[in-house]
C-alpha positions as CSV (number, residue, x, y, z in Angstrom):
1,X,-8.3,-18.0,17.5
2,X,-5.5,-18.9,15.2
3,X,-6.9,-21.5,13.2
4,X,-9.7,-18.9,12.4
5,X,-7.6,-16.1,11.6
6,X,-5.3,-18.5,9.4
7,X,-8.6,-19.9,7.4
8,X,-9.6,-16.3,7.2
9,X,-6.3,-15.2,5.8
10,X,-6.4,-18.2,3.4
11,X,-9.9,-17.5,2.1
12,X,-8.9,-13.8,1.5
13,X,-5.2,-14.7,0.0
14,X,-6.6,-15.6,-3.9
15,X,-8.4,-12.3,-4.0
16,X,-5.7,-9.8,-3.3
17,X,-3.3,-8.9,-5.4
18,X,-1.0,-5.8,-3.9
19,X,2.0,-5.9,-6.5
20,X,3.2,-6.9,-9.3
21,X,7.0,-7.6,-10.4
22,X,8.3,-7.2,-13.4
23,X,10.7,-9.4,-15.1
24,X,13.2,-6.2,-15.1
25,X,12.8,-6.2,-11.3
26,X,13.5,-10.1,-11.1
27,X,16.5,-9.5,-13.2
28,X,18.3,-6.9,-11.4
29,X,17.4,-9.2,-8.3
30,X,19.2,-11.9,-9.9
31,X,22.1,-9.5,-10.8
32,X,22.1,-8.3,-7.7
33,X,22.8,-11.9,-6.1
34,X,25.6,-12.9,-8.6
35,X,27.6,-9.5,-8.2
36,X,27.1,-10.3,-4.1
37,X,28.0,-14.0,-4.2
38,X,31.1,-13.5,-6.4
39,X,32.5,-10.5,-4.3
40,X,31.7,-12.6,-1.0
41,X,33.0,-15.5,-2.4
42,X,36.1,-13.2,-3.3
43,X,36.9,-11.0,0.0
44,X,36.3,-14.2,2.3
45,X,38.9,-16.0,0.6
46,X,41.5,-13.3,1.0
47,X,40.2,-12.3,4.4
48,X,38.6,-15.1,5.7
49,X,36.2,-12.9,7.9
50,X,32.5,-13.4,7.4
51,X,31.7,-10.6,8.5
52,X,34.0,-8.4,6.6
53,X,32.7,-10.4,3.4
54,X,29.0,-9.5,4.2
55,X,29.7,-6.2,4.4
56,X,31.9,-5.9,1.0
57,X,29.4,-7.6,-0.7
58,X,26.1,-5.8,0.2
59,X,28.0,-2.9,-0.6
60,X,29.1,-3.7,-3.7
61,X,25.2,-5.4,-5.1
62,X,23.9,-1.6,-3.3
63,X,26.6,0.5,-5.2
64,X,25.7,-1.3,-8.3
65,X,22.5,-1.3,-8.4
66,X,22.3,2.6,-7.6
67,X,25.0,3.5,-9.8
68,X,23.4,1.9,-13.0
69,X,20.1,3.6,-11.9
70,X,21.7,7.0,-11.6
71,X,23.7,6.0,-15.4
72,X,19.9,5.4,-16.6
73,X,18.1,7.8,-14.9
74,X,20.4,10.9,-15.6
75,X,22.4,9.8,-18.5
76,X,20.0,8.0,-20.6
77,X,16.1,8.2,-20.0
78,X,15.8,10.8,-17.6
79,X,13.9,8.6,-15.0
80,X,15.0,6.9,-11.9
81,X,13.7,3.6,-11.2
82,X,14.2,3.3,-7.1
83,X,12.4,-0.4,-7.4
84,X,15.4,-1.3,-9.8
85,X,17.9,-0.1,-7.3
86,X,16.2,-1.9,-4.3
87,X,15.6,-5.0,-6.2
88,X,19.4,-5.3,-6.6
89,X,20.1,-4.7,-3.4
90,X,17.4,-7.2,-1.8
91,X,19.2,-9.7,-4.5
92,X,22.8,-8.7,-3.2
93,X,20.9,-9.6,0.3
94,X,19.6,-12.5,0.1
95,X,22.5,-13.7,-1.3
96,X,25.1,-12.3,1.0
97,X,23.0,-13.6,4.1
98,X,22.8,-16.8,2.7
99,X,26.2,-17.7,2.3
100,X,26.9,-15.5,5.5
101,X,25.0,-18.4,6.9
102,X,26.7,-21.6,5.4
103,X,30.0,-19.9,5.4
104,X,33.1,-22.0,7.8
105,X,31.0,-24.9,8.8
106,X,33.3,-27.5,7.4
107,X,36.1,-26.2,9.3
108,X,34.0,-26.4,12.7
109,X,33.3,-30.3,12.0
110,X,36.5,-31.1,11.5
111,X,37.9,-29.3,14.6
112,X,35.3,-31.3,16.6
113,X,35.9,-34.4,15.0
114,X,39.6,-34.1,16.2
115,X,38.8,-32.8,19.3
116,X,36.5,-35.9,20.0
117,X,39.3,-38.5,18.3
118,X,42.1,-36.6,20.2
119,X,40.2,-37.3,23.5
């Protein structure tokens, strides 16, 4: 049953076409990321707490991103672009669980390695 449902899918994946994403949306993603990786990069090296820096830095890619829809959408066009704001925040996501996830390894390998030597 799940090979057929997976040829099915694939048959069927050419022909639909539910969105489409602008280059404004992948920009704010990118934006998005770089504002999160530089304030995770920042707060874990003054704190070093992952989980502290995760939190800062979604916050700061969300903040961001909803504060320069709010400038464009009440200051200067009169429209508010919600994809905008949540394409920064996915970008500010994807990059703060990213290096969530890579963050303090080094440090673990080396504890173990002189644990094992010590031994």
């Amino acid at each position: 049953m799940k090979i057929f449902v997976s040829i099915i899918s694939l048959a069927f994946i050419n022909t639909i076409h539910a969105q489409f994403i602008s280059s404004d949306d992948m920009a704010h993603f990118g934006v998005g990321a770089v504002i999160s990786g530089a304030t995770y990069t920042i707060v874990y090296n003054k704190t070093q707490n992952k989980k502290k820096a995760f939190w800062f830095s979604l916050a700061t890619a969300g903040f961001v991103g909803l504060a320069k829809e709010v400038y464009d959408g009440y200051i200067i066009d009169g429209r508010f672009d919600t994809g905008e704001a949540v394409a920064t925040f996915s970008g500010g996501l994807v990059a703060s669980y990213t290096i969530n996830i890579f963050t303090g390894k080094r440090k673990k390998k080396k504890r173990a390695l002189a644990k094992s030597i010590g031994d």
